[in-house]
C-alpha positions in Angstrom: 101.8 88.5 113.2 103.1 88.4 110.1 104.0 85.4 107.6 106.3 83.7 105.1 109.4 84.3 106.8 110.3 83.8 110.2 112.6 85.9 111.3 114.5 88.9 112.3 112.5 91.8 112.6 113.3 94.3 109.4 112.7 98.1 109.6 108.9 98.7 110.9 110.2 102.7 110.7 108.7 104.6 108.1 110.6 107.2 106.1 112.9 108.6 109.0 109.3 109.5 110.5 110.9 108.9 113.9 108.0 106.7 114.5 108.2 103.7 113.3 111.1 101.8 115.5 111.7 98.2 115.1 113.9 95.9 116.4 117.7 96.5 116.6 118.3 92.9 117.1 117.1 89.9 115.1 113.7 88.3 116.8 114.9 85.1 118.5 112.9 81.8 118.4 109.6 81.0 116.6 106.0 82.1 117.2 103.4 79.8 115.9 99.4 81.4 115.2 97.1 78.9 117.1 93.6 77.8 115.9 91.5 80.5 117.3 94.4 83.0 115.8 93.7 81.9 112.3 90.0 81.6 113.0 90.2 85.4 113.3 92.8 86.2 110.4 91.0 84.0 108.2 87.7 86.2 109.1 89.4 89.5 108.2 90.7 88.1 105.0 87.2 87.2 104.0 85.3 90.4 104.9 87.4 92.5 102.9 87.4 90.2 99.4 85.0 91.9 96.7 84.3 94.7 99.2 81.1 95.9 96.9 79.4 92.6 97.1 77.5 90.4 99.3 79.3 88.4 101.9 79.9 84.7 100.1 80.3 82.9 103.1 77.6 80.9 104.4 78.4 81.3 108.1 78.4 84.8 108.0 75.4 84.8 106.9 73.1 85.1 110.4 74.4 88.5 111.5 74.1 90.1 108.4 70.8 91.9 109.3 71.6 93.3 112.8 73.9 94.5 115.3 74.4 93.8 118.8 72.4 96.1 121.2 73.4 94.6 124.7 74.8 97.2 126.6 76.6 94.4 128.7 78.7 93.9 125.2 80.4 96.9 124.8 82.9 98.8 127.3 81.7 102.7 126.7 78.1 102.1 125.8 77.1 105.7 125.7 79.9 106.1 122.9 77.9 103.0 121.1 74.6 104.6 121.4 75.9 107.7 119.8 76.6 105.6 117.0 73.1 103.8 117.2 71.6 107.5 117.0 73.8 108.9 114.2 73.2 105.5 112.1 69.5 105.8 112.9 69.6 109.5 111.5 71.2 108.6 108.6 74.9 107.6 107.5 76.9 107.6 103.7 74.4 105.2 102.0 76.2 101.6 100.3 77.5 102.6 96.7 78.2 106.4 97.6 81.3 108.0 96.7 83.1 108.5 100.3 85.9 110.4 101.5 88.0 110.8 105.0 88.3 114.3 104.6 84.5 115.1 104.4 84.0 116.5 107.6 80.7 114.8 107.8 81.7 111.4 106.6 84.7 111.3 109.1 82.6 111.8 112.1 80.4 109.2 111.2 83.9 106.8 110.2 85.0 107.6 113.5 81.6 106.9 115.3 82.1 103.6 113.0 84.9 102.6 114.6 84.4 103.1 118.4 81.3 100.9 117.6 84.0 98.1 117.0 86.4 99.4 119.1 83.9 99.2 122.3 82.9 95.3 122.0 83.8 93.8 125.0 84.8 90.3 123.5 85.5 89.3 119.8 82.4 87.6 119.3 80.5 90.9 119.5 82.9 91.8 117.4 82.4 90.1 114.7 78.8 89.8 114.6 79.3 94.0 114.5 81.8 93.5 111.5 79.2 91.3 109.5 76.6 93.3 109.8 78.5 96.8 109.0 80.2 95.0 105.9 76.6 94.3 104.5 74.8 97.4 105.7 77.5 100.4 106.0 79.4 102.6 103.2 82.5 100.2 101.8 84.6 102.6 101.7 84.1 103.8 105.4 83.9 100.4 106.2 87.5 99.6 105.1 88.6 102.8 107.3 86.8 101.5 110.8 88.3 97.8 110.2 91.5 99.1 109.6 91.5 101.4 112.1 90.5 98.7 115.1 92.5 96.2 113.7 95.3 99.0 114.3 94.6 100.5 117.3 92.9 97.6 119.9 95.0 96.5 122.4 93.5 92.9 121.7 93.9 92.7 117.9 97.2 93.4 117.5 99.4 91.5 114.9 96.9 90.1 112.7 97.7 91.0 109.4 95.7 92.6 107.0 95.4 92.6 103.3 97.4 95.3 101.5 95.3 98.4 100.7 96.2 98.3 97.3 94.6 95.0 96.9 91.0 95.2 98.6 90.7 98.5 96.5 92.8 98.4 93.5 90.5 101.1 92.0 92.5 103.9 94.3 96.0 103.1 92.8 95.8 101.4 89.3 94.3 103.4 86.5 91.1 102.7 84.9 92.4 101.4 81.5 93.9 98.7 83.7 90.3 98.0 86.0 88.9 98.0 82.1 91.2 95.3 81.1 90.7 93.2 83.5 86.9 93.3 83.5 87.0 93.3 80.0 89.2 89.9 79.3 87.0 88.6 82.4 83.9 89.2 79.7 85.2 87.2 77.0 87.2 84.6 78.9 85.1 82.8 81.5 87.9 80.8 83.1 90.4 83.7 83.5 91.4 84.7 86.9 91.1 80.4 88.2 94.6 79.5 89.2 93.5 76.0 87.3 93.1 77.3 83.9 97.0 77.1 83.5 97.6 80.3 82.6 99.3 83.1 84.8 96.8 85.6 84.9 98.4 89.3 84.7 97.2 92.1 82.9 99.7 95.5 82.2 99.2 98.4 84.2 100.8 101.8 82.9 101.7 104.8 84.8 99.3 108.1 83.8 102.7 110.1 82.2 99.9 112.2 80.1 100.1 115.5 80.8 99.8 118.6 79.2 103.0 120.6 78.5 102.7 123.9 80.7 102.4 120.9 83.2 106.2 121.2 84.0 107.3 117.7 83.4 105.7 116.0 86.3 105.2 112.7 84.1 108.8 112.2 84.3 107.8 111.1 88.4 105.3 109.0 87.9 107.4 105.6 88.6 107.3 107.6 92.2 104.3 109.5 93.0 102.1 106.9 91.3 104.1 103.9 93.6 101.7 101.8 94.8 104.2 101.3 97.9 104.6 104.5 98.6 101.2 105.3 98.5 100.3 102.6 100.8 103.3 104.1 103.4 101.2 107.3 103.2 97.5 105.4 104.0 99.2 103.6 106.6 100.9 106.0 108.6 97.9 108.3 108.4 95.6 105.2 109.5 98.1 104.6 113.0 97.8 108.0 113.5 94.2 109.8 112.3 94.2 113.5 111.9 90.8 113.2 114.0 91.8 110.8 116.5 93.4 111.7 119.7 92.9 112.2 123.7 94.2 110.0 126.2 91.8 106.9 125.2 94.3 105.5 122.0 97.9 107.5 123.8 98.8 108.8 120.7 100.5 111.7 122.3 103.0 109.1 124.0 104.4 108.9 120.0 105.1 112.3 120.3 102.9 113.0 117.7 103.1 116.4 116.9 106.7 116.6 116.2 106.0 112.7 114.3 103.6 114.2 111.8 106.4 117.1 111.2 109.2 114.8 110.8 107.3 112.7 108.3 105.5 115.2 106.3 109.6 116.7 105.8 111.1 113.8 105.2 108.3 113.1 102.5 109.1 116.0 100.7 112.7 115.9 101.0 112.5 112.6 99.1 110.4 113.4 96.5 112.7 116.8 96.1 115.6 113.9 96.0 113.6 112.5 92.8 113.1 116.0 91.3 116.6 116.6 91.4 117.7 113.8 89.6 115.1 114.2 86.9 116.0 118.0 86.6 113.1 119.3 87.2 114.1 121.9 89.9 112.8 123.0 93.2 109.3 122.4 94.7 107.0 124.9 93.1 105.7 127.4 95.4 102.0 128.9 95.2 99.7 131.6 96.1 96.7 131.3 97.8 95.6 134.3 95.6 96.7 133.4 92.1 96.2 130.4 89.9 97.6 126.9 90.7 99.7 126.6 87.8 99.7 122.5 87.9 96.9 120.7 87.5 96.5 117.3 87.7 94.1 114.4 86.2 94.7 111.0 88.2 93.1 108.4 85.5 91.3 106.9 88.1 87.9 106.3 88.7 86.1 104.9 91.3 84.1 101.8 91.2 81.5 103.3 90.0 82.8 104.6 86.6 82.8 108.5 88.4 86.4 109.9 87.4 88.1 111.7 90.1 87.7 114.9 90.0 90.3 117.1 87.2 92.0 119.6 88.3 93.5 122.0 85.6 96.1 123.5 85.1 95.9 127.3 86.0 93.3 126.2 88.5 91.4 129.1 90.4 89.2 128.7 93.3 85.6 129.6 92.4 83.9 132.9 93.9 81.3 130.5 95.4 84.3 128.8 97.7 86.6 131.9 98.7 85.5 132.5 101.7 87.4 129.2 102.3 90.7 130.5 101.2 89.8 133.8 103.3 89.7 130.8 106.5 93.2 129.5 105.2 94.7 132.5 105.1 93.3 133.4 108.6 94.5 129.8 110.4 98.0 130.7 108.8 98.1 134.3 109.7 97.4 133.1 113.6 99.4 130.2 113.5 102.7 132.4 112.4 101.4 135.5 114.8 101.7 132.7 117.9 105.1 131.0 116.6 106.6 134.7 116.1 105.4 135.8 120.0 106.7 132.8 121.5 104.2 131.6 123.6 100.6 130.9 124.2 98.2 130.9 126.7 96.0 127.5 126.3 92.0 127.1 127.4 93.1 126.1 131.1 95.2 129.2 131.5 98.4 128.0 131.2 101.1 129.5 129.6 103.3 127.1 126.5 106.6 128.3 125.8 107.3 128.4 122.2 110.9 128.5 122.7 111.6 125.7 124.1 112.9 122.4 122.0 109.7 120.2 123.1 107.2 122.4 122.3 107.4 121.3 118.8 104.7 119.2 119.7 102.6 121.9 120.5 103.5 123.6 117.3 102.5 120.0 114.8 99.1 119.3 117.0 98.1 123.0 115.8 99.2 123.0 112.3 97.7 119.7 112.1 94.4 120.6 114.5 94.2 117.0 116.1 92.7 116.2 119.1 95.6 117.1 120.9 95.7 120.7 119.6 96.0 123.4 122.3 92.9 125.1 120.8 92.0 123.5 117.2 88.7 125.8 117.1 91.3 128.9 117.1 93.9 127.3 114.7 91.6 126.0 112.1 91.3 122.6 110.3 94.3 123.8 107.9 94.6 121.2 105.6 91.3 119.5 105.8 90.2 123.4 104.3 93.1 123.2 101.9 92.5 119.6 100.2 88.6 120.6 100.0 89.7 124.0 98.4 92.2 122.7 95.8 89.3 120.0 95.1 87.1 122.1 93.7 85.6 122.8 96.5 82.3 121.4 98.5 79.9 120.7 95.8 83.1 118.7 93.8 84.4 117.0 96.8 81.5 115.8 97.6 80.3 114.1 94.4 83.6 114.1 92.9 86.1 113.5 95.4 90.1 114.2 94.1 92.9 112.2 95.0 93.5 114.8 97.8 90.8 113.7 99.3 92.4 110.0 99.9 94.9 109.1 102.1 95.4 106.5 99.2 96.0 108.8 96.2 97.0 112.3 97.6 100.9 111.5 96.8 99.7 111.3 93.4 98.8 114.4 92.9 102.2 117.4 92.5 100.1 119.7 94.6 100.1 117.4 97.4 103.5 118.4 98.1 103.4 122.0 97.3 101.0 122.0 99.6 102.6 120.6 102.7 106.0 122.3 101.6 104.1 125.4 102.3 102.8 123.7 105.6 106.0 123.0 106.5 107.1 126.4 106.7 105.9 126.9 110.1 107.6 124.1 111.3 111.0 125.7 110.1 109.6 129.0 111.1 109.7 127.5 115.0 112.9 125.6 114.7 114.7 128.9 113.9 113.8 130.5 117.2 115.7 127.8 118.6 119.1 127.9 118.9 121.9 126.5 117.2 123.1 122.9 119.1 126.1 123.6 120.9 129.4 121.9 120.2 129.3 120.0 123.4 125.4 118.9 122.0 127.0 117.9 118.7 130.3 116.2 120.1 130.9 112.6 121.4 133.7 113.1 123.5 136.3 110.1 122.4 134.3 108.7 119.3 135.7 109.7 115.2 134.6 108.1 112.2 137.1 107.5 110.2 135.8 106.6 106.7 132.9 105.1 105.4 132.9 103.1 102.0 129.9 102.0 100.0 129.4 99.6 97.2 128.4 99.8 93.8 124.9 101.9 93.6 122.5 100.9 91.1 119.2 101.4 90.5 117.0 99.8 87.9 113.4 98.9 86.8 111.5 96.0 87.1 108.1 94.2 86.4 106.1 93.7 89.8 102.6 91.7 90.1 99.9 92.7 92.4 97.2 91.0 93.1 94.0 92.9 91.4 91.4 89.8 91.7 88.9 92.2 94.0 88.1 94.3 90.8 86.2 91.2 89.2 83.1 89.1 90.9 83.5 86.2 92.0 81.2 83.6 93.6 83.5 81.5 95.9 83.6 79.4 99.3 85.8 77.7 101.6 89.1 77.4 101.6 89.3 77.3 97.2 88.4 81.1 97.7 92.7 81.5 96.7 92.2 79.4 93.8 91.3 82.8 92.0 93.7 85.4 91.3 94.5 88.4 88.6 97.4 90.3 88.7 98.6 93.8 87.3 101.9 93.8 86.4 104.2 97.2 86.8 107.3 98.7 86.1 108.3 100.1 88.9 112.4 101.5 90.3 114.5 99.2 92.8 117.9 99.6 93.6 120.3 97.0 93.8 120.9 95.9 97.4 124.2 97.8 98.8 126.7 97.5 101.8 127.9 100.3 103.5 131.7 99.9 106.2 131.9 102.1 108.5 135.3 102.3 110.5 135.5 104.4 114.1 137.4 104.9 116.2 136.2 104.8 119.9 138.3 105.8 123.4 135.6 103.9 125.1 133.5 101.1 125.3 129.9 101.2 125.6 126.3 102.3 123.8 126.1 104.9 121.3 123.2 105.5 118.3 124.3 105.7 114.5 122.1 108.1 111.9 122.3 108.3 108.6 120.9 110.5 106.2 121.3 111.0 102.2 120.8 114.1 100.9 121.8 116.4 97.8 125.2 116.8 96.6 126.4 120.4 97.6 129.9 121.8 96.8 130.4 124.6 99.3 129.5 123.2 103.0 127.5 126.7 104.1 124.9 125.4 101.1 123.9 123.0 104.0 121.9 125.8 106.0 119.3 125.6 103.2 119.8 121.7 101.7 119.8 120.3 105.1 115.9 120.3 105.4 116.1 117.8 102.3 118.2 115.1 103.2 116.6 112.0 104.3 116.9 109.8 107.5 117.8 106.3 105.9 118.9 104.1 108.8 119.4 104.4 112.7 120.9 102.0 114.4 122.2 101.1 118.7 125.5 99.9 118.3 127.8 98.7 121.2 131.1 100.2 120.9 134.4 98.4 121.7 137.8 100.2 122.7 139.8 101.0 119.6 138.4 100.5 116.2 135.0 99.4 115.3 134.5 98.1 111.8 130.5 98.6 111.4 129.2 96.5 107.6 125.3 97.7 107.3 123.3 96.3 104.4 120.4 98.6 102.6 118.1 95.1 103.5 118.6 96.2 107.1 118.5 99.8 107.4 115.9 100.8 109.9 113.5 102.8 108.0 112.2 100.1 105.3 109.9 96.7 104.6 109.8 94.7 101.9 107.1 93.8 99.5 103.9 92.6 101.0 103.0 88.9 100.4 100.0 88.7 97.9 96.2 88.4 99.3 95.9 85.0 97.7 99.1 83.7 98.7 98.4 84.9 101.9 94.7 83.5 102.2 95.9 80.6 101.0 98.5 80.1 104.1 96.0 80.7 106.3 93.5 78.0 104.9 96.2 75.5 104.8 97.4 76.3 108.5 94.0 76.4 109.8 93.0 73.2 108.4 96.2 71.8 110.1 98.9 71.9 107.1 101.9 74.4 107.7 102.2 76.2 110.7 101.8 79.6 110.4 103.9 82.1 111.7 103.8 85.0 113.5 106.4 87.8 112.9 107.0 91.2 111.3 107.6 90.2 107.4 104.0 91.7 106.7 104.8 94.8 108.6 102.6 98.0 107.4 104.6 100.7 109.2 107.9 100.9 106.8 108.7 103.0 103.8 109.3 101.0 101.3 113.0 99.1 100.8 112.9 100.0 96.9 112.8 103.4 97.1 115.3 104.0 99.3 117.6 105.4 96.9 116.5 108.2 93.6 116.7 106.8 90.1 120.4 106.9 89.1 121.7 108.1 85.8 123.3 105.5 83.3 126.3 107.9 83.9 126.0 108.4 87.7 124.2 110.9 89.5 125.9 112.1 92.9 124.5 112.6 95.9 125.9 112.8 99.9 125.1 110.4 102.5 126.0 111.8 106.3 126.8 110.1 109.0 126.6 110.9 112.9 127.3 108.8 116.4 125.5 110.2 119.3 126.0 109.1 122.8 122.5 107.4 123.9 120.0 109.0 125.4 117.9 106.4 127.2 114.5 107.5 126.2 111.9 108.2 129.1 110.3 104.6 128.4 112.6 101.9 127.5 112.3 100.8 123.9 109.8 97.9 122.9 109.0 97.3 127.2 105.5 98.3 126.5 104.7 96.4 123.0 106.1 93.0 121.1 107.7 93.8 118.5 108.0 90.6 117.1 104.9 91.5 115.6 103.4 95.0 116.3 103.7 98.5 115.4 103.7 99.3 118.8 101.3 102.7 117.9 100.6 104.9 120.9 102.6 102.6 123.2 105.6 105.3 124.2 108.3 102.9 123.5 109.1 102.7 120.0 112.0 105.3 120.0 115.8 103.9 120.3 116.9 107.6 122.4 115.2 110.7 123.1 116.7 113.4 121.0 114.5 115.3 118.3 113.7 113.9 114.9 115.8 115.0 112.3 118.6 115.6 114.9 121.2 118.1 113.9 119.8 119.1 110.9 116.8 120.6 112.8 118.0 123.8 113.5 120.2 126.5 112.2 123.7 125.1 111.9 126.6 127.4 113.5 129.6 126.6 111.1 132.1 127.5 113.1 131.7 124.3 114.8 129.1 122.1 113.4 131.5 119.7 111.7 132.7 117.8 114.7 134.8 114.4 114.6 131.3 112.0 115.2 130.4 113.4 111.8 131.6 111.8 108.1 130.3 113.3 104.9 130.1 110.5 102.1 130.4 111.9 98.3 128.5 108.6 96.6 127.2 107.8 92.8 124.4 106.5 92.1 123.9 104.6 88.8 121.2 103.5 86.9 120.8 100.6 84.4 118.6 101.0 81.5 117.8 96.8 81.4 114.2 96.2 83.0 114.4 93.3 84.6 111.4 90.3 83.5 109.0 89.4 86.4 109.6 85.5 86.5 106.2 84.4 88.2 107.3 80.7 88.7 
């Protein structure tokens, strides 16, 4: 369900992550919401406005002071009364500082959330919603909405507000959350859409860091994106590190090798924006020397509490080695089992770790979901890490880091020397495999025969997000949109580009186009080591004809991306005006949250061109085992956990996901594109009208 547009369904895919597959083909005919649809969007909007104050909506009102205790209202009761018992014992109190990877606070987010997930019937819950949004944490609050919102079979499509707008304080700094309060103080009617002024207030990036702190301001445009921060929440929200079993079928994703795939192509793109800010490779680190970059986010929560500082040089306390000690264990057993080949799970059975589909094996362990094999055995690797690295338990607790955020951990530069290290075992596996064959990598009859791009230019521009949930506000009805702030931020975008593809085909039917964009290398064997940074940017079913096919493909299509989400008050307000019988509201994918975002597609050009490589591939199709979107609409759903998103059934990251055999690899289905990308130093205005 999704709004503004109607239309044809634009990349739900996240970055390459495999998982995220939307249509091929634009969405044909019109979906209107009815009433009892926007009675229920309209209810989400308004639980999440001003998340740290009381409700201000009269008919909310009566189940503010308890939940629902019928056991003929809920579908698993005993899960329910596990979360009556916990609550009873104690959760996070309101106004405490809470975090997702606080092994403590996650089991009661997840008890949370199978308290909603279990009502039998939206009434229960919604009652269940009011009363948690006045007497739960608001921080695990927003988690457990999110999370059933995302994951029940019955709420599928609504739309929720972006994250970055029901808790601003988790991506804009805190001089900007003091501005706004601040010109709140002195001007009474700022913020009120009728005071005739367009309410914005500037938002910097942090860009202060000390010198040994090797240039990572010079990223900040990137790591500090409020998009691609969101991406990171999102994904991890579809698919939680401590959710699993055959109750939400998140294994049908293939999740294993889909948190892999993503976690790689995350890291290949921010080594993409290294590169062309020359700032060299990722930096590695030692579990038993200092961290040499530190990092000091400029956020605070709520509250006033920073987030915690990490500095540079950082060393792990005495008091919290025995942690590192753990890490260095879950690694050590991890490799051991990868090197042996095999492993014998709980049951008895034996896993071969040389075979192709046991990567799934391999990213459940790294990743100790649910799903893991044995998770007690392999450790809780990065949940250990991020508390480590955060100053460990006292710190995280009270003083949470961005690591401990899905929000903010792609703020921080250890974030992705981190899971560059992870990702080691994932390469460590793939090389036991061997090489794809020439008959794997050739399609028999099929040659590209060039490819030719337009002009690429990237560029900065002013964007406006709505920041109205940082100030109070007493409001009702359907004038609740009638207030709005906005911080305005220079972020990148790229101009939007073509690509024409000609090939050549000796027959006619389906076959799947990938193409990735990578670093510019000038002898071809330097592609054994830069292949694991070039990134999946579009992947396409195409329906070949005899004889040549001319393919055009614009960026605005490529599989992978979204576009900007619609404001909260612009939003709101369409749902008001279509509930109260004005405009139809429509029901589509233009509000999708699984997509990497379409601006940063391509790294910041130079003003004298930077060059980089796109590479293209046509594969035969591979019909995957359950037919793509049969089990979901994606008109407007992710289609999590369903089993159908995927277009064919060959690995992520296909060829570059092994060892490459040169003597062969470079078959006539392949085209390697030499491009330039420029950049323009103009930052375009933000015109708001």
């Amino acid at each position: 369900m999704r709004l503004t547009v109607v239309a044809v369904a634009l990349g739900l895919v996240a970055l390459a992550s495999g998982a995220y597959y939307p249509a091929s083909q634009p969405v044909t005919g019109v979906k209107y919401a009815d009433k009892d649809f926007l009675f229920k969007q309209k209810f989400f909007f308004e639980v999440l406005r001003n998340i740290h104050l009381p409700l201000q909506f009269e008919e909310y009102f009566p189940y503010t002071k308890s939940y629902i205790t019928d056991e003929s209202k809920y579908v698993n009761f005993q899960e329910v009364v596990e979360f009556f018992n916990y609550y009873k014992a104690g959760f996070l109190g309101k106004g405490e500082l809470f975090s997702i990877y606080n092994q403590e606070y996650m089991k009661q987010t997840y008890l949370l959330f199978t308290f909603f997930y279990n009502s039998v019937d939206f009434d229960t819950f919604y009652k269940n919603v009011v009363w948690a949004r006045e007497n739960v944490n608001e921080g695990m609050f927003v988690h457990a909405i999110t999370m059933a919102v995302f994951h029940h079979p019955q709420l599928k499509g609504f739309v929720l507000p972006a994250v970055y707008e029901i808790y601003p304080y988790y991506f804009f700094n805190t001089d900007l959350i003091h501005s706004v309060t601040f010109r709140k103080l002195y001007d009474q009617k700022f913020g009120f859409v009728s005071n005739g002024k367009y309410n914005v207030v500037y938002s910097n990036y942090t860009a202060l860091y000390p010198v040994e702190y090797y240039g990572e301001d010079k990223l900040s445009y990137f790591t500090e994106d409020i998009g691609l921060n969101a991406y990171y929440y999102y994904f991890m929200m579809d698919y939680p590190y401590f959710v699993g079993t055959d109750k939400f079928n998140l294994y049908n994703d293939r999740r294993g090798e889909l948190y892999l795939y993503m976690y790689q192509q995350l890291i290949a793109r921010y080594y993409l924006e290294r590169q062309v800010n020359f700032m060299g490779p990722i930096e590695e680190f030692d579990y038993d020397f200092p961290i040499k970059t530190g990092y000091w986010s400029k956020l605070s929560y709520y509250n006033g509490i920073p987030f915690f500082v990490r500095n540079d040089y950082y060393s792990v306390s005495k008091d919290f080695y025995y942690q590192v000690n753990l890490l260095k264990d879950y690694e050590m057993r991890i490799r051991q089992v990868i090197d042996k080949g095999y492993y014998y799970a709980q049951d008895g059975s034996k896993i071969d770790l040389r075979q192709p589909e046991s990567v799934e094996y391999v990213g459940n362990m790294i990743f100790a979901n649910p799903d893991s094999v044995d998770k007690d055995y392999f450790g809780f690797l990065e949940v250990v890490a991020r508390n480590v690295y955060s100053g460990g338990a006292k710190f995280a607790k009270f003083f949470p880091s961005a690591l401990m955020h899905f929000e903010t951990s792609m703020r921080d530069p250890f974030f992705y020397q981190l899971y560059n290290r992870f990702l080691t075992f994932y390469y460590q596996f793939k090389s036991y495999l061997k090489p794809y064959t020439y008959e794997e990598l050739y399609f028999k009859g099929v040659e590209i025969k060039s490819v030719v791009f337009d002009k690429l230019l990237t560029y900065f521009e002013y964007y406006d997000s709505d920041v109205s949930n940082v100030i109070p506000l007493k409001a009702s009805g359907e004038k609740f949109f009638d207030f709005s702030v906005f911080a305005r931020q220079k972020r990148i975008n790229h101009k939007p580009f073509s690509y024409t593809m000609d090939v050549y085909s000796e027959f006619a039917g389906k076959g799947v186009v990938r193409v990735y964009m990578g670093p510019k290398f000038y002898d071809f064997k330097q592609l054994q080591y830069l292949k694991k940074y070039f990134v999946e940017v579009d992947q396409y079913l195409y329906d070949f004809v005899t004889g040549k096919n001319t393919i055009v493909r614009n960026s605005r299509d490529f599989y992978y991306s979204v576009r900007d989400r619609t404001t909260y008050t612009e939003l709101y307000m369409q749902i008001m005006t279509a509930y109260n019988g004005g405009e139809k509201f429509v029901l589509d994918n233009s509000e999708a949250h699984c997509g990497f975002p379409d601006r940063l597609l391509l790294p910041k050009g130079l003003p004298s061109g930077y060059e980089m490589t796109f590479y293209f591939i046509v594969t035969p199709y591979y019909a995957p085992k359950v037919q793509q979107f049969s089990t979901y609409d994606y008109t407007y759903s992710c289609g999590v956990g369903s089993g159908s998103k995927y277009i064919d059934d060959l690995p992520f990251g296909y060829p570059f996901d092994r060892d490459i055999d040169f003597s062969y690899f470079y078959t006539k289905n392949m085209y390697f594109k030499d491009v330039t990308i420029y950049h323009s130093d103009e930052v375009k205005q933000y015109v708001p009208y």
